[in-house]
N, C-alpha and C positions, 0 to 999 in steps of 0.2 A: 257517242252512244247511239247505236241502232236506235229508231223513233218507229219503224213498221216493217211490216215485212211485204215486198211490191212481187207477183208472182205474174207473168208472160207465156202464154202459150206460144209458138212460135211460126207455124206455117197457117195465113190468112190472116192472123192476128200482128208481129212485127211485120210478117212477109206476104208481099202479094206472090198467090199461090202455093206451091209443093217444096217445100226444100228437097224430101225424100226421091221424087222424081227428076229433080234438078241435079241431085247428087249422083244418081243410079246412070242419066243419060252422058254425065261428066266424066264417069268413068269408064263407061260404054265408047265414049270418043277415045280411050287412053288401050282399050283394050277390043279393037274392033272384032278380034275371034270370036269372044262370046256371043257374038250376033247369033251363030250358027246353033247357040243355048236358048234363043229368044224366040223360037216358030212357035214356043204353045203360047206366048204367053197373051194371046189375044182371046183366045181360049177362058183361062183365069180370071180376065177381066171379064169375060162375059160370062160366066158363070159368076163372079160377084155384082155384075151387074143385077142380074135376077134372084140375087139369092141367096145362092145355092155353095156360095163360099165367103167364108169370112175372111175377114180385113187382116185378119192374123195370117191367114193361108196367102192372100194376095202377097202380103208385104215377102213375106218367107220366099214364096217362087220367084219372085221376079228379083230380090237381094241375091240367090242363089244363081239363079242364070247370069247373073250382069255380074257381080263381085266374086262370085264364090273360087275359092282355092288359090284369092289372090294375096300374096304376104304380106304384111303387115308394114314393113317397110314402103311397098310400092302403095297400101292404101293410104299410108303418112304423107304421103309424097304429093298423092289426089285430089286428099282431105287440104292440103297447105296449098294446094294453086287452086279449090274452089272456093275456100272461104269470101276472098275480097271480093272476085267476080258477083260470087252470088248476092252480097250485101249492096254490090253497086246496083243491080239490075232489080235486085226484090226487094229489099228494105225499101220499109213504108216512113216516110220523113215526119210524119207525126207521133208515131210507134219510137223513133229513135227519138227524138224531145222528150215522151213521156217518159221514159228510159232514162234521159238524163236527169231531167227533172227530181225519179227518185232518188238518184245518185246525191245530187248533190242536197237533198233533204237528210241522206247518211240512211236512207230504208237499205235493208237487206236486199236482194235483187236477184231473184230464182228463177230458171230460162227451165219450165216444165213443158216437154213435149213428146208428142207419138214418135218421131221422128227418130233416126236414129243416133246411137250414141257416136258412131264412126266420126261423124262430122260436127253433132249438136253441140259436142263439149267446146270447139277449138271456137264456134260461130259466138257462142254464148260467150269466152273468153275474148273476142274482139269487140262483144257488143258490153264487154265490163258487168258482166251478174259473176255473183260473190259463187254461188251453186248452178250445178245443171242438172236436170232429170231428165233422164231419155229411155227410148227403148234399145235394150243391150242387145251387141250382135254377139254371138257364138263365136269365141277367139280360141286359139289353141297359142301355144305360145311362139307361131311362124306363121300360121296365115288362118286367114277368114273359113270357118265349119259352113255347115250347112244349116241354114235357119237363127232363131233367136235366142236370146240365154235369158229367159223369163216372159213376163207378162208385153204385152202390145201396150204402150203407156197411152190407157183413154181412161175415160169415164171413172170411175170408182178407182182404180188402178194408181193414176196418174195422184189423185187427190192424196192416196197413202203415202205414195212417195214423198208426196210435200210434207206433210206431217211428221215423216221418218226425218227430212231435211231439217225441219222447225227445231223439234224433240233434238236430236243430235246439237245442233245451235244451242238449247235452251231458252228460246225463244219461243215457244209455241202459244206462249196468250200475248206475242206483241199483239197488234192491227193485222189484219190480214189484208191486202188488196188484192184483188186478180180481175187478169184482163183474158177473153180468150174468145176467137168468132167461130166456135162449132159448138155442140147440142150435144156433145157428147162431154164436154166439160160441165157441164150443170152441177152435178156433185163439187165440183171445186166451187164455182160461183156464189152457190147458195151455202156454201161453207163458212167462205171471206166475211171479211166484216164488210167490205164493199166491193161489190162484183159487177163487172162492165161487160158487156154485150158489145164486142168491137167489129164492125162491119161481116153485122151476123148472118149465116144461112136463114133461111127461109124459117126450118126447126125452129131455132136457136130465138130467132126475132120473134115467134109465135109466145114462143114460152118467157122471154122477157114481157113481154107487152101482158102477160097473165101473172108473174111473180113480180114484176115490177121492177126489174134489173134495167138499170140504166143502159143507154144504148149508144154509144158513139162512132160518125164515122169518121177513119181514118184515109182512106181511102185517097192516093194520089188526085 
């Protein structure tokens, strides 16, 4: 019998650093023409940097330049030779313990991230969570469109999804845990019945230390 439901954010939180960027340069090595797609995207950043574009636009162009128009077959192909690499080199060894730990407590085990779903679902399936919530890429039924197929899974966003996963389970008044180290997960945090603050940004660590979320680091 399920005893709670253990929810994981995924990039900072099990993984030191970006899965997103670690994927996008992955496939960037597999497909070095697109380079010739990549002049603005310094551009992009720096208008996110000050501003002046959001995280939704960021993710979009620079998915587009690096992946885009590529089939579906050849991103299966991407997706299955980054997986392990990526878990050797980024996976946090105390993030993989607490992961097991729930496991074998028998909690539910829910991989919720901004990240995308190209690759979130297959990492989450080697990291043994029962659900994966991620942000969906625009598929046609042969190759990668341009852009997203919904919301940027953050903040308020990402929390619905969890609840869509619960409700769907029929699980939604188990225990809730969630672990997650950005400031944009707050909404899930202060949702849980017990919400960790896991080797937090700056944000994140400000507003634990005010709501009183536990803080723990994981951190190699």
């Amino acid at each position: 019998m399920t005893a709670a439901a253990a929810v994981f954010d995924l990039d900072g939180t099990i993984t030191r650093g970006d899965t997103y960027v670690a994927y996008l340069l992955h496939v960037l090595r597999h497909r070095p023409h697109r380079l010739l797609r990549c002049g603005g995207l310094p551009l992009v950043a720096l208008r996110f940097g000050v501003g002046l574009a959001s995280n939704d636009e960021v993710k979009q162009r620079f998915l587009q330049a690096v992946a885009g128009g590529a089939s579906l077959c050849q991103l299966e192909r991407l997706t299955e030779s980054f997986v392990d690499p990526c878990l050797r080199r980024m996976a946090k060894r105390a993030a993989i313990d607490r992961i097991a730990i729930h496991a074998r407590q028998g909690d539910m085990l829910i991989l919720a991230t901004a990240g995308l779903d190209l690759y979130a679902a297959a990492l989450g399936a080697r990291l043994g969570f029962h659900h994966v919530v991620a942000t969906r890429t625009a598929l046609d039924a042969h190759r990668l469109l341009a852009g997203l197929d919904g919301p940027n899974l953050r903040g308020t966003a990402k929390l619905a999804a969890v609840k869509k996963i619960l409700a769907a389970a029929g699980v939604e008044r188990l225990p809730l845990v969630a672990y997650s180290d950005h400031h944009s997960d707050l909404p899930l945090l202060q949702y849980a019945d017990e919400g960790y603050a896991i080797d937090p940004t700056p944000q994140l660590a400000r507003e634990a230390a005010r709501l009183g979320i536990p803080v723990e680091r994981w951190m190699d």
